[in-house]
N, C-alpha and C positions, 0 to 999 in steps of 0.2 A: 292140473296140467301145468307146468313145467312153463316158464314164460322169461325173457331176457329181453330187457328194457334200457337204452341208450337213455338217462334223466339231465339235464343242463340243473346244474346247480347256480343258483346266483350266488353273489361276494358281492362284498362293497365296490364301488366303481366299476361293474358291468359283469360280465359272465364266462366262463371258459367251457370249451367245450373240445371235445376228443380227448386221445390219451392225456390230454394235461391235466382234465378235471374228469374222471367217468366214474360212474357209479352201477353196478352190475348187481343187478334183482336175481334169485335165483330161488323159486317155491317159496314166495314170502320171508327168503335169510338174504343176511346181506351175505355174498361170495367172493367179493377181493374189492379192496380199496384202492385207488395209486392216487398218492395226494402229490399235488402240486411242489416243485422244488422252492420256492420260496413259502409257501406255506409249511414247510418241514425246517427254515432257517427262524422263522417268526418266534416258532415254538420252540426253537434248539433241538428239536429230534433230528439223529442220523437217518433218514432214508430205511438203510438195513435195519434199525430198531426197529419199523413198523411193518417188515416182511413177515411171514405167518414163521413160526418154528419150526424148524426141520425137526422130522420124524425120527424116534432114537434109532442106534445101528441096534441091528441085531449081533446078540452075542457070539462070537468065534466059536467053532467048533474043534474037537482035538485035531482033526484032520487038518484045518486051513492054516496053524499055527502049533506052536508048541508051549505048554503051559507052564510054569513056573513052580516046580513042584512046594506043596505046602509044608512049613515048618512043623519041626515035630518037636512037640515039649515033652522034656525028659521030669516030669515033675519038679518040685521045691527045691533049689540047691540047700544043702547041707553046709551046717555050719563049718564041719571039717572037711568038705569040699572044696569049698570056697576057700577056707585057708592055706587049703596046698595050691590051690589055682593062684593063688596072689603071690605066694611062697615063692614061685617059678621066676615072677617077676620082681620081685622085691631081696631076694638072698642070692648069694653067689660067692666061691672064691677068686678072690685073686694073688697069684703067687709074685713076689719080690724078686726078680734074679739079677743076681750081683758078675760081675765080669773085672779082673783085676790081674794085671802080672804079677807074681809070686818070685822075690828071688829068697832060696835058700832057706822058706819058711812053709808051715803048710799049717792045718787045722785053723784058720782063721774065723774065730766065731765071736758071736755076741755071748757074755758074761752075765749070770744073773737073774733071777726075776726082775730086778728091776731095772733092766737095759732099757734104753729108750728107743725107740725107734720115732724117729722125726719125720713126721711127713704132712705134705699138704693134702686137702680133702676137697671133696666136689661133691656138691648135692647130688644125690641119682634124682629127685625132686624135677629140681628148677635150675639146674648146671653150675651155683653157684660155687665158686672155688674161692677158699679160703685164702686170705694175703699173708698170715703169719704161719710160721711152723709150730704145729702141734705136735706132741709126743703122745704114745700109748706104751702102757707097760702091762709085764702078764703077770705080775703083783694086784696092779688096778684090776676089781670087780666088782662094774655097776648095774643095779637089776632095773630092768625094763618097763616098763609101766604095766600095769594088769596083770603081773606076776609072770610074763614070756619067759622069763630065763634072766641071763644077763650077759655083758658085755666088756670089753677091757674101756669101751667109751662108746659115750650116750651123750647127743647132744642135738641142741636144736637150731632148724635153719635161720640164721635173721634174716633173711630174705623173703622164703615160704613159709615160715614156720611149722615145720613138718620135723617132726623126731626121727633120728636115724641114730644107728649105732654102727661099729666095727669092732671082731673082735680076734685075737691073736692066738692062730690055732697050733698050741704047745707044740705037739708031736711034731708038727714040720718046719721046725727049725733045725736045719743043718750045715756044718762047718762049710767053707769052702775050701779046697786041699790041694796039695799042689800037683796031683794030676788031674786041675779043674782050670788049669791055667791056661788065662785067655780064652776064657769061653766061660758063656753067660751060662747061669747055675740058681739052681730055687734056694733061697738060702728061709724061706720063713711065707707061710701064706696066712689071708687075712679074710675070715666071714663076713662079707659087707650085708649088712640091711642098711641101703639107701645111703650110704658114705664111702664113697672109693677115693682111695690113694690114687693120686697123680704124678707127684713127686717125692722122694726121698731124700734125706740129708743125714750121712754117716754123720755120726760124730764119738764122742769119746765112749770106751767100754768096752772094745774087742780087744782079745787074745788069738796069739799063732802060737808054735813050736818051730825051733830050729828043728830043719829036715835032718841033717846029721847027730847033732848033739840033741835033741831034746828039749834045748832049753825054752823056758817058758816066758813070753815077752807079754807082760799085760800092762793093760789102761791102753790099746793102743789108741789113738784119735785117728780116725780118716777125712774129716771134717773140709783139708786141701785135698783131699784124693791122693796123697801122696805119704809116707810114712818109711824111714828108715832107720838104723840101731846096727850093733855091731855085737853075733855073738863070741864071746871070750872065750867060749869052750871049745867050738870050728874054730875060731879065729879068723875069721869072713864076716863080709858086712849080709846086712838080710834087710830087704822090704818089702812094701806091696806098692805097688805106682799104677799110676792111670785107673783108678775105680770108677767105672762106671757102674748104670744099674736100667734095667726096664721091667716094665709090670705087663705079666699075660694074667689072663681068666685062666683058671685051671677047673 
């Protein structure tokens, strides 16, 4: 039989009784404790550290909430998976276009395998940009580490030290003409892995034609942005003034 018994506990210096000190018998188990607030500072226990553990919840049902549908693996990626997934992120072009007033000249191109094209570079990496002007030429071909292919330049970050290349895609290099005039025009785009152009710096090695005569003006330098000469055969002056240039993804 079932029995519930009020016991006074003694402590040093006298006795407590009611809720401050109670002790609850229930079929010979102990059934709740509540211990004194100074006897819970003596010891350092919080109070709520000696409440009994709440009971776990019961798990949600599809009804009372909505479940998080479960991930689906598509097995093992593949090594050439994986490389064209990286591919997306790591290659890209980017085209060069030049913008320039033309008097009296047209066919303005770069000359050569081995024209330079000067420019500054930026880690795709770690953002670093480079302080001095590097050139690439499409003479230059350096091959890649673990046989990738190769590049007109391969080099590595002093920064991150992370290898990047960029390289100068032949086929689209094109004149600028003089029904291009005053208006930006792709003259040449560039395969970045992990190395983009930021800035560009003309300088010596472009060729035009006199619009009327024909004649051929080379070594031009753009290097001021400004360039002019006098054909003998029009008998008129010819330049090219105000060059600019800005870089789109293509």
């Amino acid at each position: 039989m079932a029995f519930r018994k009020y016991l006074e506990l003694p402590i040093a210096g006298g006795s407590l009784r009611g809720s401050e000190h109670r002790l609850v018998a229930d079929s010979a188990y102990l059934h709740r404790i509540t211990l004194p607030r100074r006897k819970s500072q003596v010891c350092g226990c919080s109070p709520d550290a000696l409440r009994p553990a709440a009971p776990p919840r019961p798990a949600q049902s599809c009804s009372e909430g909505t479940q998080a549908a479960p991930a689906v693996y598509d097995g093992p990626e593949s090594s050439g998976r994986r490389q064209r997934r990286l591919s997306r992120f790591a290659m890209g072009k980017i085209a060069l276009q030049l913008k320039a007033t033309l008097e009296n000249v047209t066919n303005l191109r770069p000359v050569g395998e081995d024209f330079r094209w000067y420019l500054k570079m930026k880690c795709g990496n770690c953002g670093e940009i480079s302080e001095k002007w590097q050139y690439i030429r499409l003479m230059d071909n350096v091959a890649l580490k673990g046989g990738r292919g190769s590049a007109s330049m391969v080099q590595k970050c002093k920064l991150c030290s992370r290898e990047n290349s960029i390289e100068i895609l032949s086929s689209t290099i094109k004149p600028y003409n003089a029904e291009d005039n005053e208006k930006f025009k792709t003259i040449v785009e560039f395969e970045c892995r992990g190395l983009e152009p930021v800035d560009f710096q003309p300088q010596a090695g472009f060729a035009a034609e006199g619009v009327e005569s024909g004649t051929v003006f080379s070594d031009i330098n753009l290097q001021e942005k400004d360039w002019t000469d006098y054909d003998e055969k029009a008998q008129e002056s010819v330049g090219v003034y105000e060059v600019t240039h800005q870089f789109v993804k293509s």
